[in-house]
Residue, then its C-alpha position, 0 to 999 in steps of 0.5 A: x507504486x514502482x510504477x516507473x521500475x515495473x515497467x522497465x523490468x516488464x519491458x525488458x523481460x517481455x523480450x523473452x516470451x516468445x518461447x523457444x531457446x535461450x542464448x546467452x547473449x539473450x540473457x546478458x541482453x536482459x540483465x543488462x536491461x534489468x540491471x539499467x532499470x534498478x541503477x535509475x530506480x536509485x537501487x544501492x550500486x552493491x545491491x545491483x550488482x549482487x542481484x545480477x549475479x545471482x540471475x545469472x548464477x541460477x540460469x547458467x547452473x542446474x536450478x533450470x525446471x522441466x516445467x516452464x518454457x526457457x523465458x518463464x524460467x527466467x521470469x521466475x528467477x528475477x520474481x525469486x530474486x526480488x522476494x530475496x532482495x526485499x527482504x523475503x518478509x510475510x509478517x505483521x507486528x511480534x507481539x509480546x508473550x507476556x503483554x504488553x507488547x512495547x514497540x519503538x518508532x523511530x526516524x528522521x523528522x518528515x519520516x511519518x513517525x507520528x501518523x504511523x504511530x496511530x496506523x499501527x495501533x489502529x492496525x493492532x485493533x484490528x487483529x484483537x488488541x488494545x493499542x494505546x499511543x505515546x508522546x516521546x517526541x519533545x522537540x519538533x513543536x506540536x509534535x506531541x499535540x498532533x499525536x494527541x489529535x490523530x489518536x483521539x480521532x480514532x478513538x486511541x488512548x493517548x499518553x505523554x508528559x513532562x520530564x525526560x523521554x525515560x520517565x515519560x515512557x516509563x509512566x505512559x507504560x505503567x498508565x497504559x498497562x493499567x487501563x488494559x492497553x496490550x500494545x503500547x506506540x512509542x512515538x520517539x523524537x526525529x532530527x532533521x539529521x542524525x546526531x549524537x542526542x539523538x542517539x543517546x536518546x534512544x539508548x537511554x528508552x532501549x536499555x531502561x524498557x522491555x521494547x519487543x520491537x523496535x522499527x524504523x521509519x524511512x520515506x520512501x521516496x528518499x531512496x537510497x538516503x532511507x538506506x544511509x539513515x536506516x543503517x546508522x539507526x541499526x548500528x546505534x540500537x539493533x532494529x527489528x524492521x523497517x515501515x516504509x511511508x509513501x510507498x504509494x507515491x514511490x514510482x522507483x523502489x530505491x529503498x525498498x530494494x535496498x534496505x535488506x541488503x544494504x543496511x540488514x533491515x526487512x520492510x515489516x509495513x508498508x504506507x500506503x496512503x493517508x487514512x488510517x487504515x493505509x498501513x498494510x503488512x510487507x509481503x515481499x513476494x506479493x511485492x515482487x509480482x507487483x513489480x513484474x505486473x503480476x498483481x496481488x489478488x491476495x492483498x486485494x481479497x484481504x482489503x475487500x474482507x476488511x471493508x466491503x459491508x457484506x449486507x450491501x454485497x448480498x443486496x447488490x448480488x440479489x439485484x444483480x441475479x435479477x436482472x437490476x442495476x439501481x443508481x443506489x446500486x453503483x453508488x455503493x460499489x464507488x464508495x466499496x471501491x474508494x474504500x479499498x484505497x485509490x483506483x491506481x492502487x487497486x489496478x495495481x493488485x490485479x494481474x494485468x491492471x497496468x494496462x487497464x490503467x491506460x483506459x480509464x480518464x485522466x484523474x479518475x477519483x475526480x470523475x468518481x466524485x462526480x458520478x458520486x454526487x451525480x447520483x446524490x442530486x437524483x430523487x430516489x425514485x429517479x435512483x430505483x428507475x435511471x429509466x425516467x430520467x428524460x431531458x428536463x430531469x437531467x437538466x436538473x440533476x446536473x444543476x444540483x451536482x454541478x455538472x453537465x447534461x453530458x455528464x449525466x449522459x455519460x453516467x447513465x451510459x456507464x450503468x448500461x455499460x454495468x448492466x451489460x458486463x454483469x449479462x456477459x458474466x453471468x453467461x459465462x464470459x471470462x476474464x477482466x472487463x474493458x473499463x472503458x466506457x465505465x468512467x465519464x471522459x471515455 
């Protein structure tokens, strides 16, 4: 995520942290630098230009604190900035006062409407609610049929219907309302381009119901054309937010630092990947620190509440403090971290976790899902006693996982290397571990 932008604005801020006194010529060097990184991040030219000014307004006037060192200083100024520029947002969903609360998706065809439909009810129901999902999009083939199937897959009540999208979504409410549902998705109709049936579409479910919000949805990678749609989307029926799809592929970040200035429009959620529980609230200050490499342990802690099973947690704890590493073991910790999201991802929440992607192996969910089925082929006592594993049962677990004896190898190197982590913690030791070693291909 930003990854090409995270490093052209931590290189070009790296500069300044030898300590000592800053010249202006050294400032003008890095806003230069800074501002070169988001032009090619395809950040909107207005928005560059004003973020560069507001810098250099705050490191030439009176804001300076006696606290930090000059280059700190700066540092803290571009990360203020940043929050500023993608919109300062912490919050989730608004919901209703008098239930239920009606939220309007909306959004170029290939935006990710439909599918953000379902992560935002299965997002509702994990903060208490009782999401239902409806069909509004009556002109893309099958687009209400794939509703219909991603919502019955996660257990989402679906509505739709036939006639205009008005009396359609008038329905669906009331149905809904009636079943219980507390928070009803309204999956509108897309373009390939912006038009005026569109438009008045829109206005016909805006001014005929009680919508509490009403957020556009934008691909991510499309830059600065999400911020052209976004702003002709906001004229038309006043948007309450924006959700960014694919921001886990987005290495540039043009449109998530240019919605807010450029088109009003705070980034409410972010996509984050393809399950459905990859929808994730916009912090704009963990964001930030993301960008400059700081990471977001913040986030990462809230993954692991919502996902870490706790009983496998304590029983791993209860092994670890004496003295064991079963196979069982790692094979609870790789899928505890697959469902915390992609390894790039979670590298990307840790303070300094760029540098620790540079040590793991080319495409490493593949050599997870090796280790993974490695362990598979083992019998349990095998997976209680790594110890036994001679020769020959290598042989053979690797024929079962379709693998190689040296992977195997390198997997039983990698529990070792576990094992010995874990002594070096549990004497005190400190800081991030050196993952290499802990994935085949090291």
């Amino acid at each position: 995520m930003f990854e090409s932008l995270s490093d052209r604005l931590t290189a070009a801020l790296k500069r300044l942290t030898g300590g000592g006194l800053l010249r202006p010529e050294d400032i003008e060097q890095t806003l230069r630098e800074v501002r070169m990184a988001l032009l090619e991040a395809d950040v909107n030219f207005r928005v560059v230009k004003q973020f560069q000014e507001r810098i250099r307004e705050r490191l030439t006037g009176a804001e300076l604190s006696e606290s930090l060192t000059p280059s700190q200083q700066v540092v803290k100024v571009v990360h203020d900035e940043l929050v500023e520029l993608l919109g300062a947002n912490e919050e989730g969903l608004r919901y209703a006062e008098a239930p239920p609360t009606l939220v309007l998706l909306c959004g170029l065809q290939g935006s990710g409407k439909t599918t953000t439909a379902v992560k935002l009810a299965v997002f509702a129901r994990g903060e208490g609610h009782k999401p239902a999902v409806v069909g509004l999009d009556l002109r893309r083939p099958a687009a209400v049929e794939q509703l219909r199937l991603l919502a019955e897959r996660e257990k989402v009540p679906f509505y739709s219907g036939q006639g205009g999208v008005g009396l359609i979504a008038r329905q669906a409410l009331a149905d809904a309302k009636a079943a219980g549902a507390d928070v009803v998705i309204l999956d509108t109709a897309g373009r390939l381009q912006l038009d005026q049936d569109l438009m008045a579409e829109l206005g016909e479910l805006t001014a005929g119901l009680p919508i509490t919000e009403k957020l556009f949805v934008a691909d991510a990678m499309t830059g600065q054309e999400a911020v052209n749609v976004g702003l002709a989307f906001n004229e038309a029926v006043t948007l309450d937010g924006a959700i960014l799809t694919k921001l886990d592929g987005d290495a540039r970040g043009g449109a998530a630092l240019s919605l807010k200035v450029a088109a009003g429009l705070s980034i409410r959620f972010a996509g984050i990947g393809e399950r459905p529980q990859d929808l994730e609230v916009f912090h704009a200050d963990r964001m930030a620190s993301r960008i400059l490499g700081m990471g977001d342990v913040l986030t990462l802690i809230e993954k692991a509440e919502r996902t870490v099973d706790k009983e496998q947690a304590k029983q791993m704890e209860r092994s670890l403090r004496a003295g064991q590493l079963t196979m069982d073991d790692l094979l609870v910790q790789f899928r505890q971290l697959r469902a915390l999201g992609s390894l790039e991802s979670v590298l990307g929440m840790i303070p300094g976790g760029g540098k620790i992607a540079g040590q793991l192996p080319e495409n490493p969910e593949k050599q997870l899902s090796k280790m993974e089925a490695i362990i598979q082929s083992m019998t349990p006592r095998e997976r209680a006693h790594p110890e036994l594993i001679d020769g020959s049962r290598k042989r053979r677990i690797a024929r079962g996982s379709g693998t190689d004896v040296t992977e195997v190898n390198q997997l039983l190197k990698a529990r070792d290397v576990q094992r010995q982590l874990f002594k070096q913690m549990g004497k005190g030791r400190r800081g991030l571990p050196n993952l290499r070693g802990i994935l085949p291909g090291q």
